[in-house]
C-alpha positions in Angstrom: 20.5 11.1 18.2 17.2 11.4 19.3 14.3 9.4 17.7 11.0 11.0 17.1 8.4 8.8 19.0 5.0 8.6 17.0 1.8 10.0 19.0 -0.2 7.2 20.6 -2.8 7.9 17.6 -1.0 7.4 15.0 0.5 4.4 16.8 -3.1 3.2 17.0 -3.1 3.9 13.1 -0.1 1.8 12.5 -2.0 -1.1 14.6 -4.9 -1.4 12.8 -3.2 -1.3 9.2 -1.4 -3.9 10.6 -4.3 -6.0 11.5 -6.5 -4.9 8.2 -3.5 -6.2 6.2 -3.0 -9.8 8.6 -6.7 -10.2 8.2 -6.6 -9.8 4.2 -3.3 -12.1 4.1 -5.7 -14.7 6.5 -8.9 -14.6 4.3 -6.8 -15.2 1.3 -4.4 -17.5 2.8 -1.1 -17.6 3.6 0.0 -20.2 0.5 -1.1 -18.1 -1.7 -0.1 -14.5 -1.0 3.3 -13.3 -2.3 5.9 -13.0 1.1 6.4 -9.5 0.3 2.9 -8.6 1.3 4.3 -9.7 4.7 6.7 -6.7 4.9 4.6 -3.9 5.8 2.3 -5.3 7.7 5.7 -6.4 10.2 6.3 -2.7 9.3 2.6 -1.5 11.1 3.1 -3.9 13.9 6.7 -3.0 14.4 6.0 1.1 14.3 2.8 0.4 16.2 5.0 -1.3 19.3 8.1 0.5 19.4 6.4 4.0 18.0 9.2 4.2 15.8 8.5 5.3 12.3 11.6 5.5 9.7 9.0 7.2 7.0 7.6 9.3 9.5 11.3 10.1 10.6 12.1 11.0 7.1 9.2 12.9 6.4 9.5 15.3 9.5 13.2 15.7 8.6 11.7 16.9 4.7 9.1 19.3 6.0 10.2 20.7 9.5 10.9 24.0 8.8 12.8 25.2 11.9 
């Protein structure tokens, strides 16, 4: 199975979610934000590094049309 790579922009995207989201969690601080606010930004870094995107996967699969 191949897996669809995201394009270096939108891995640039996924980056700087990441960090918006790290940088909110910091200013509030880390005792007092829930742990699932944690997930997506691993998500963003996670898609951002490896370029691999399961909702962007899913999404192509939905509204390729070939």
């Amino acid at each position: 199975m191949k897996l669809n790579q995201a394009s270096p922009a939108i891995r640039f995207f996924f980056l700087n979610f990441g960090i918006i989201i790290s940088l909110g969690i910091f200013l509030t601080g880390y005792e007092k934000v829930h742990w699932l606010l944690f997930l997506p930004a691993g998500f963003m870094f996670f898609a951002a590094i490896t370029g691999i995107c399961p909702a962007l996967i899913i999404s192509k699969k939905i509204f390729d049309k070939k």
